[in-house]
C-alpha positions, 0 to 999 in steps of 0.5 A: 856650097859646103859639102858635108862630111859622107862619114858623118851623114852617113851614120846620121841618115842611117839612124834617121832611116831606122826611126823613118822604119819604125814609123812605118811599123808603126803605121802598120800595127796602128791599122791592123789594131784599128780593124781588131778594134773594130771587130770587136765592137761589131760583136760587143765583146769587151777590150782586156789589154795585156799589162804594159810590162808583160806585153812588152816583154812578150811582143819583144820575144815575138819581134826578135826574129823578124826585125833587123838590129837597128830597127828593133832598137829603135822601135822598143826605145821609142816612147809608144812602145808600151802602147805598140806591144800591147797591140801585137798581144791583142792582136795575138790574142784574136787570133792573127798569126803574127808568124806571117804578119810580122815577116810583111811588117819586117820587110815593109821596114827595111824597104823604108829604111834602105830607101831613105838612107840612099837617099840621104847618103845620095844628098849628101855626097853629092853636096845638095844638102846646103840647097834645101836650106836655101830653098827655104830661105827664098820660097816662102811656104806653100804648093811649090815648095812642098813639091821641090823638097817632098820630090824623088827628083829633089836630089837631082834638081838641087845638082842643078842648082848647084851647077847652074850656081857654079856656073855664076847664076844667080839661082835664087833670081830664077828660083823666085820666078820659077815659083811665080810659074809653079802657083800658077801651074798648081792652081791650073790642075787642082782646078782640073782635079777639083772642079768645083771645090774651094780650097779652104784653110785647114783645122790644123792650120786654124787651130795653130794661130797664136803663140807658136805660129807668131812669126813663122811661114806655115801654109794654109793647108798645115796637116799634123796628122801626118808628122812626115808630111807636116814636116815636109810642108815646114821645110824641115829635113829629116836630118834636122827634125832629129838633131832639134829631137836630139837638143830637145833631148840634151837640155832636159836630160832629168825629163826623158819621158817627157821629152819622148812625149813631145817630140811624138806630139802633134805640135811637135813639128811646129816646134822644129819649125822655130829652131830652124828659123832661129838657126837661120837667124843665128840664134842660140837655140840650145841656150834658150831651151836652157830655160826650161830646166829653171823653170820646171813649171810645166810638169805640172802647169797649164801647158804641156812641154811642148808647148813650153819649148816653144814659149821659152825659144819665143824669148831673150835667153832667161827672159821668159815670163810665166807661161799660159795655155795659148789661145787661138787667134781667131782673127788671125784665121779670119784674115787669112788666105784661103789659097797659098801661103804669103809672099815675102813682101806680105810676111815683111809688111805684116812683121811690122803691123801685128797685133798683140796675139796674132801670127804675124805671118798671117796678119793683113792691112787694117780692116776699113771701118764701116760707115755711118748708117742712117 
């Protein structure tokens, strides 16, 4: 396996740190506002934002001594900015003292960014980052995989994969079979933890048959509510979630803000998911995204860009039809597995039998007609 350059990852890591900082900042102000909100509606008293422009001028004042350079940057360039200044103001307003909220926020923030970019630095450097990709390319989606990458221990299990693959194993045969053993030690303590509850398929997972799901490995238990964690299930690193932002970014660089707006979106990882896979298959991504430039329809069509990025990278390079609002298949997500992911044999024989408008990662054998009744 390649080492990457330390250079290189260190600058990406340290930019992809900063964006992981803000998302806790985030988080943060997100709660602190929801608790606001709801004292408010307890007295009935009425909700006056301060203007966009204004808050942002104000909460960026407030903000300068207690964040670091890169994290503050990052924070008022991010596309919810507006929405996040306008939170710190009403939250000034009711009555927090933001001279001892945001020192906690500030130092929730850089604990985040330290601790990702020593990480990723320590990937890097010690040439385990080739692995995570492999890893996906031999696990199919679900529990065990989730587990390995989202691990604090992933650094030092992908280490030894690479020893034991220097040493002439065959760590993709041992991998396989450790999976087989991983399923079964996943089933065996959720029954513990859950005695009692089915494992069901989740609303995100359900809601995503059709369109942008043909063809992808998604696990039943898919959450974009939570985008680092829904990432984590795609098998996406933070490092390529931020270079497929980045191409996003550089196809579309008349449409800024609306590349801002679907890369925050909820179906934005599902996106990244079909880069990396058409990465894997050698795939011109780039050139596909071109396509959205000839066809500006969706600034104004009946889909979204996000939904339109995924449209034109499911097609030949300037082949792509006129798009339509997708529609969930619903029999694909009666079909489906209410436990773990597919295997790959399944996802090979499902390629080869889906229907016009169901994920082939999920399609199943035909259904047995029923027999005549009396």
């Amino acid at each position: 396996m390649a080492t990457p350059d330390p250079g290189e990852s260190f600058a990406e890591a340290a930019g992809e740190a900063a964006q992981t900082a803000v998302m806790s900042v985030r988080l943060v102000i997100a709660i602190a506002d929801a608790v606001r909100r709801q004292q408010r509606r307890k007295q009935g008293a009425e909700e006056v934002l301060v203007p966009v422009e204004r808050a942002k001028e104000d909460a960026k004042a407030e903000l300068k001594d207690f964040l670091p350079a890169d994290i503050s940057a990052a924070l008022t360039a991010s596309a919810d900015w507006p929405q996040m200044a306008q939170q710190l103001l009403a939250l000034k307003r009711a009555g927090v003292d933001l001279g001892q909220l945001l020192p906690q926020v500030g130092e929730i923030a850089v604990t985040v960014r330290d601790q990702v970019a020593a990480n990723a630095v320590r990937v890097a450097k010690e040439g385990t980052g080739e692995w995570e990709r492999m890893l996906r390319e031999t696990l199919p989606a679900g529990p065990v995989r989730e587990a390995i990458l989202s691990s604090p221990t992933w650094p030092d299990i992908a280490a030894t994969m690479s020893q034991l693959d220097e040493g002439g194993v065959d760590v993709r045969r041992i991998l396989a079979a450790a999976h087989d053993e991983g399923l079964g030690v996943d089933q065996a303590v959720a029954k513990v933890l859950a005695a009692g509850e089915v494992r069901t398929t989740s609303r995100d997972a359900l809601l995503s048959y059709g369109p942008m799901t043909d063809g992808l490995d998604i696990p039943t238990n898919l959450n974009l509510d939570d985008r680092e964690h829904a990432l984590r299930q795609l098998s996406i690193s933070p490092q390529e979630n931020a270079r497929y932002v980045r191409m996003l970014k550089e196809a579309l660089p008349d449409h800024a803000r609306e590349a801002d707006l679907s890369v925050i979106s909820r179906q934005w990882p599902l996106v990244a998911c079909r880069m990396a896979k058409m990465e894997r298959e050698g795939k011109p991504v780039a050139e596909h995204l071109a396509g959205l430039v000839k066809d500006t329809s969706w600034t104004d069509g009946p889909i979204p860009l996000v939904q339109a990025a995924s449209h034109v990278l499911r097609h030949p390079v300037g082949q792509a039809p006129p798009a339509a609002r997708p529609k969930v298949s619903t029999t694909a997500a009666r079909l489906q597995s209410s436990t773990v992911g597919p295997t790959k044999a399944q996802t090979a024989k499902a390629t080869t039998s889906a229907e016009p408008g169901v994920a082939a990662h999920r399609q199943t054998g035909p259904v047995a007609k029923p027999g005549k009744s009396r």
